[in-house]
C-alpha positions as CSV (number, residue, x, y, z in Angstrom):
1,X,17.4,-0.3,96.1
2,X,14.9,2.3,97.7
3,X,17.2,5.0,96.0
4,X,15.5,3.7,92.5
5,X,12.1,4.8,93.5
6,X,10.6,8.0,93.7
7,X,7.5,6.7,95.8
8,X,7.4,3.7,98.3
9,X,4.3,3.3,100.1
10,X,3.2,-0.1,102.3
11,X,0.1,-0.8,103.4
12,X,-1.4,2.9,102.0
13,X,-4.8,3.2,103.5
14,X,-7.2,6.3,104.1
15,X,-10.5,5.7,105.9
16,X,-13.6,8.5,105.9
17,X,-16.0,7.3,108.6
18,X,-16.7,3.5,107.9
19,X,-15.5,4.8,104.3
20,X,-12.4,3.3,103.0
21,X,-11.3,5.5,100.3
22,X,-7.7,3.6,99.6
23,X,-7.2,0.3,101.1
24,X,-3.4,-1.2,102.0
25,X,-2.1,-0.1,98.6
26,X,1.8,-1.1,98.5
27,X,3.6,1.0,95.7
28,X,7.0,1.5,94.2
29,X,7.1,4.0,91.8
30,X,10.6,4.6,89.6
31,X,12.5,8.0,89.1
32,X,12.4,9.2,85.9
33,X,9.3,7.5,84.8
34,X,5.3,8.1,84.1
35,X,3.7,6.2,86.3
36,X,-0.2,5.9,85.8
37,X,-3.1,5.4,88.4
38,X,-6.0,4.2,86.2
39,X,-9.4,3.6,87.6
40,X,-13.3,5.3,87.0
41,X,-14.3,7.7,89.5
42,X,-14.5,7.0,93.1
43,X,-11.5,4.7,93.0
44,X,-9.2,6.4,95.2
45,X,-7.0,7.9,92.8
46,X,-7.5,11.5,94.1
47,X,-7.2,10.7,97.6
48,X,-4.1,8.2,96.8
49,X,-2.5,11.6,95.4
50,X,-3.4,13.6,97.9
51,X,-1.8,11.4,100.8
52,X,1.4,11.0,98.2
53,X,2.2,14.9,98.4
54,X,1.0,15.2,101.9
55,X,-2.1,17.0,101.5
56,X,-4.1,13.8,103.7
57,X,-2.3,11.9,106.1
58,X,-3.0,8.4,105.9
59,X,-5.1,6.1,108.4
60,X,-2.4,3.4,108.0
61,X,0.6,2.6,106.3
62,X,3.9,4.3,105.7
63,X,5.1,6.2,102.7
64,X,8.3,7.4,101.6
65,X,8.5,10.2,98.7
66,X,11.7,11.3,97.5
67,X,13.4,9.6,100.5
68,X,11.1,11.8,103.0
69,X,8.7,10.0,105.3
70,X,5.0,11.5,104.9
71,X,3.0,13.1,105.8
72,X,6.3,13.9,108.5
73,X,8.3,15.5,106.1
74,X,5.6,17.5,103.9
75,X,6.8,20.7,104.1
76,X,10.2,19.9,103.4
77,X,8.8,18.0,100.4
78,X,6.6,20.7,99.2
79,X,9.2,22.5,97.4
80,X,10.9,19.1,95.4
81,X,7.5,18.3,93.8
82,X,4.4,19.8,92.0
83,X,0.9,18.9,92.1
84,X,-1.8,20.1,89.8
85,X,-5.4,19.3,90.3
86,X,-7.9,18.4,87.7
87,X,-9.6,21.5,88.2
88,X,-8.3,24.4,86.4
89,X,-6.7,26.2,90.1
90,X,-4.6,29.0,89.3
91,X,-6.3,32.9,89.2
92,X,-9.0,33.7,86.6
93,X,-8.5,37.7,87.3
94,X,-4.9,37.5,86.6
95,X,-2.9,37.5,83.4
96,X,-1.2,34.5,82.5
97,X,2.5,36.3,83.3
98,X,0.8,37.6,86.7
99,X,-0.1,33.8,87.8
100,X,3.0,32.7,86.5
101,X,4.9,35.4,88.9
102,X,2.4,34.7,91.9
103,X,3.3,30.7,91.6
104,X,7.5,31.6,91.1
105,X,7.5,33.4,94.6
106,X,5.5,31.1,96.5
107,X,8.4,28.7,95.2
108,X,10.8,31.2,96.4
109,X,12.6,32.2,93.5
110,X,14.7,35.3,93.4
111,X,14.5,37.8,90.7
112,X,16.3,36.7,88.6
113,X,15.6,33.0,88.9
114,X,11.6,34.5,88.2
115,X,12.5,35.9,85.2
116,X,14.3,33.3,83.7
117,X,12.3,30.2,84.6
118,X,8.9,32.4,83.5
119,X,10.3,32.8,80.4
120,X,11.6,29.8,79.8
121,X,8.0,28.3,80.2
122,X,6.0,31.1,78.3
123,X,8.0,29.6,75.4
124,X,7.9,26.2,76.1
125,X,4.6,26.2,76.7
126,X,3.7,28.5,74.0
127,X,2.1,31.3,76.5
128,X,4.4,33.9,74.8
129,X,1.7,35.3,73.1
130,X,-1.1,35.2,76.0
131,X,1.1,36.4,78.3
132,X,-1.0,39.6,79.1
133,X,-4.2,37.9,78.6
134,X,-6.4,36.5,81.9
135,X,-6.3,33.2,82.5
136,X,-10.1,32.6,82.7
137,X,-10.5,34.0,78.8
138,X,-8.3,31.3,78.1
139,X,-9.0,27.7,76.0
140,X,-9.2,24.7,78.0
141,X,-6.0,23.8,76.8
142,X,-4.4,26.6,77.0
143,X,-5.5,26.6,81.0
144,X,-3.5,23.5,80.6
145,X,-0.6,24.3,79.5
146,X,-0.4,27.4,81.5
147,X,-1.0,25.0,85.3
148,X,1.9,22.9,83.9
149,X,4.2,25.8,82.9
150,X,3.4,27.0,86.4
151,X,3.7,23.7,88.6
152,X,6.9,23.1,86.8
153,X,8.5,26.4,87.2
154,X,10.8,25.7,90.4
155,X,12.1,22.9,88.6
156,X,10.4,19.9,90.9
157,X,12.0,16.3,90.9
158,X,7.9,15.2,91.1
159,X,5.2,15.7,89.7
160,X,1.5,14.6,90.7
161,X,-1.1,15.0,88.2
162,X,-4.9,14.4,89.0
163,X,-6.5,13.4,85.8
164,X,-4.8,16.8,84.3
165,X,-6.5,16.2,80.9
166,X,-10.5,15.1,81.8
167,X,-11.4,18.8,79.8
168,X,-9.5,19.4,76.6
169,X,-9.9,18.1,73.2
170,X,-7.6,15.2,71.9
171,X,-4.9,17.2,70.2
172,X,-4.3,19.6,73.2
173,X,-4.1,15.7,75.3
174,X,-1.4,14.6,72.8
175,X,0.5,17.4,72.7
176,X,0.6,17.5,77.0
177,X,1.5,14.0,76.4
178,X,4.2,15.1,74.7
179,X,5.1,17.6,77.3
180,X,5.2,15.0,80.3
181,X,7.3,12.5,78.0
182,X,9.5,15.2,77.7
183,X,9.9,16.6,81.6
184,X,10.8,12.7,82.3
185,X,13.3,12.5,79.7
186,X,15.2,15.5,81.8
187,X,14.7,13.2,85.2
188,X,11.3,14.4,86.6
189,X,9.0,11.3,88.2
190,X,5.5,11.7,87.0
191,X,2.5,10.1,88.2
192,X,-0.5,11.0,86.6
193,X,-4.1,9.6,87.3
194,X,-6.5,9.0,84.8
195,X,-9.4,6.9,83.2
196,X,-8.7,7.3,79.5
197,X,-7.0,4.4,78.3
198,X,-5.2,5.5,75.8
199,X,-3.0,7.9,78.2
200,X,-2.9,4.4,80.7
201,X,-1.3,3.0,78.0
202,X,1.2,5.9,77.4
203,X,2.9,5.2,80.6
204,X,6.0,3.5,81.5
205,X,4.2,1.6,84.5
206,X,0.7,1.4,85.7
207,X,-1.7,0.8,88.7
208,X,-5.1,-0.3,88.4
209,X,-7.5,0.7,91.3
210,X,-11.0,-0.8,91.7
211,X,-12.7,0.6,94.8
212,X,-9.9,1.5,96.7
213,X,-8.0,-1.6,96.0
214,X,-4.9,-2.3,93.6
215,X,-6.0,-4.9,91.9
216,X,-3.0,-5.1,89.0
217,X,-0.2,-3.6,88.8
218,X,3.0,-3.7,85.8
219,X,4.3,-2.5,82.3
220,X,0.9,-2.1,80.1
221,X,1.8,-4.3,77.5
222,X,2.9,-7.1,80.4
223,X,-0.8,-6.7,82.1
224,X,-1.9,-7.2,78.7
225,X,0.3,-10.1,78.0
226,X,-0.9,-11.7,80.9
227,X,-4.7,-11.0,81.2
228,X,-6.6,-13.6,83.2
229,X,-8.5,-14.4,80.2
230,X,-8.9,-15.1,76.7
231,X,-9.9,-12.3,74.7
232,X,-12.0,-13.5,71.1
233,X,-13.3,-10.4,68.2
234,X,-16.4,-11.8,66.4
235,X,-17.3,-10.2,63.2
236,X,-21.0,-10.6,62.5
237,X,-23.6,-8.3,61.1
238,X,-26.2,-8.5,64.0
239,X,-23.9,-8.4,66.9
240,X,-27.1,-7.6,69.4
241,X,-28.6,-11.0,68.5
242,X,-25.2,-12.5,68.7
243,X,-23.9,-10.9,72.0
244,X,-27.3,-12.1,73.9
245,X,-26.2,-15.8,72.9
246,X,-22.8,-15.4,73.7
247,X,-23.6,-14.2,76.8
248,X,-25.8,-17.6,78.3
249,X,-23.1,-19.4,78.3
250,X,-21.2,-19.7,81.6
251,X,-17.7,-19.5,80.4
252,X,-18.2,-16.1,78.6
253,X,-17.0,-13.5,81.1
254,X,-18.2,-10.0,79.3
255,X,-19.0,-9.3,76.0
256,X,-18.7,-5.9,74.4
257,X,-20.2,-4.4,70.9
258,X,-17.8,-2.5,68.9
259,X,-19.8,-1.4,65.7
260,X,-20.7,-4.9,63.8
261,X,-18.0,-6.3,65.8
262,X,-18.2,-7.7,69.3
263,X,-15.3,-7.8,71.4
264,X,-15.8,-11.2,74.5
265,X,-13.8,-12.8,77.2
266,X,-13.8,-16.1,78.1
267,X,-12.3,-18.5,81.0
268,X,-8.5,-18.9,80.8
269,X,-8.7,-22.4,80.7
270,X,-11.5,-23.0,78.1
271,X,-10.1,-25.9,75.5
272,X,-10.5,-24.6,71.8
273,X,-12.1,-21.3,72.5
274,X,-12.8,-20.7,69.1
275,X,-14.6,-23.6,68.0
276,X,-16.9,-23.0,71.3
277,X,-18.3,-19.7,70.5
278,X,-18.3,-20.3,66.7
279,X,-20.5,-23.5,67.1
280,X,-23.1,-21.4,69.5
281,X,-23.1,-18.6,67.3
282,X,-23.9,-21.3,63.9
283,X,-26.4,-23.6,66.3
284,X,-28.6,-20.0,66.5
285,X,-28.8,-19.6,62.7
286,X,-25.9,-16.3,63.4
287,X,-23.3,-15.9,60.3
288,X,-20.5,-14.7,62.4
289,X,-16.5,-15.0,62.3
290,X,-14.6,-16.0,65.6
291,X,-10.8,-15.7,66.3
292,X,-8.5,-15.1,69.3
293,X,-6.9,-11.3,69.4
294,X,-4.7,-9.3,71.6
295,X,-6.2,-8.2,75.0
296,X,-6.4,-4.4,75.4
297,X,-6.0,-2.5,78.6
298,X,-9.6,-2.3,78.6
299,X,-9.5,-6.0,78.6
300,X,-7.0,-5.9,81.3
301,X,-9.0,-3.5,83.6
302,X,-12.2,-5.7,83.3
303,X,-10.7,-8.8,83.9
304,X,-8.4,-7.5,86.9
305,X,-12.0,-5.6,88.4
306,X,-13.7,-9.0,88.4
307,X,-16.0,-8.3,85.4
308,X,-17.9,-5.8,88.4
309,X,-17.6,-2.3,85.7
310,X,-18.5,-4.2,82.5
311,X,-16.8,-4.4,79.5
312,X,-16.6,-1.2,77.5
313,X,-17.1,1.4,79.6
């Protein structure tokens, strides 16, 4: 049912000169969900986004968002979502209350609605206490939690989020993890683009663009469960020496070091996996210990960009 999904888009595609920035991308994104776009720069996240909220109106395709045609409907839709951009856009010269009173009445709220909504966020944010401070003195995640309590202050059923975390520490990404889990408990759709994997593997459904393409698309832990390879760890104590032999052979897709241990994917199909990399690995004199483990989303993202961005980032 088309009522399910927050986003439906066929054949999404956005063309800049003989540039094809997203190519006949077909989306369904669910309400009430975080839904990720992962990919490295130059992907087509960004411009994905900004053809989603209306901001770019596509070269082809047709997309539906919160059962409004775009970019037809975009002003109409304008006040059901919120977008916030990866860079830091709200005033530098104004206090954090001041921003967050400039953003309520471009949403239209009345007095009273302001007042109640800014404070609502000051404390859910926890902005009480910078409240008369600029914006531009502010941490990098405070900035961020300040552009959230702002682009979620008219209460929108959407939110698009353009790698909202690419410059604050870990703790301050956690805890606006936390946030976003908590804004889709209450109903709000979130999609959120990014290339760290561990927030890829934070949300309810994911879509992995390579150049403009989708090239997978699912639950994490199903893309994971299905990778188009077989994914080996190696323990060994000189894991250069032991990834350069690994890698002649024809049936090793990508190898990557992690410390003294390397991390390799081979053909799907290969018979006794195990036994095939341990018996190169002993012919070249390397003590070494093979065995079949769990495919990451790293994993997944190689194998599903055709081994093009290597293995490890």
């Amino acid at each position: 049912m088309s009522n399910d999904y927050a986003i439906v888009a066929s054949g999404l595609t956005r063309r800049f000169g003989n540039n094809v920035a997203v190519n006949k991308v077909n989306l369904r994104i669910p309400r009430a969900k975080i839904y990720g776009f992962l990919g490295p720069n130059g992907s087509g996240k960004s411009t994905a986004i900004r053809m989603l909220c209306g901001l770019l109106t596509p070269s082809e395709g047709e997309v539906s968002v919160l059962g409004l045609s775009v970019p037809r409907d975009a002003e109409k839709l304008r006040h059901r979502i919120g977008y916030m951009t990866q860079k830091f856009s709200l005033y530098d010269d104004l206090s954090v209350l001041e921003n967050l009173e400039f953003i309520a009445r471009i949403f239209g709220l009345d007095r009273r609605r302001r007042k109640t909504r800014i404070g609502e966020n000051l404390a859910k944010y926890r902005l009480a206490g910078f409240a008369g401070q600029r914006a531009g003195t502010l941490s990098g995640g405070q900035k961020q939690r300040l552009a959230l309590a702002a682009v979620t202050l008219h209460g929108p059923e959407l939110l698009l989020l353009d790698e909202p975390t690419s410059a604050v520490d870990p703790q301050s990404r956690r805890d606006f993890w936390d946030g976003l889990f908590e804004l889709a408990d209450q109903g709000t759709t979130i999609l959120v683009s990014t290339h760290f994997m561990d927030e890829a593997e934070r949300c309810h459904e994911l879509a992995i663009l390579d150049k403009g393409v989708l090239v997978a698309a699912g639950v994490p832990g199903d893309l994971s469960d299905n990778i188009d390879a077989i994914v080996l760890d190696i323990e060994t104590q000189q894991p250069r020496r032991s990834r350069n032999t690994l890698e002649q052979a024809g049936f090793v897709r990508a190898v990557t070091q992690l410390g003294n241990r390397l991390h390799a994917m081979v053909d799907p199909g290969l018979d006794e996996p195990v036994g095939r990399l341990q018996g190169m690995l002993d012919d070249a004199g390397l003590v070494a210990q093979v065995q079949v483990t769990p495919a990451s989303l790293e994993d997944v993202f190689v194998a599903a960009t055709g081994f093009r961005n290597g293995a490890g980032g």
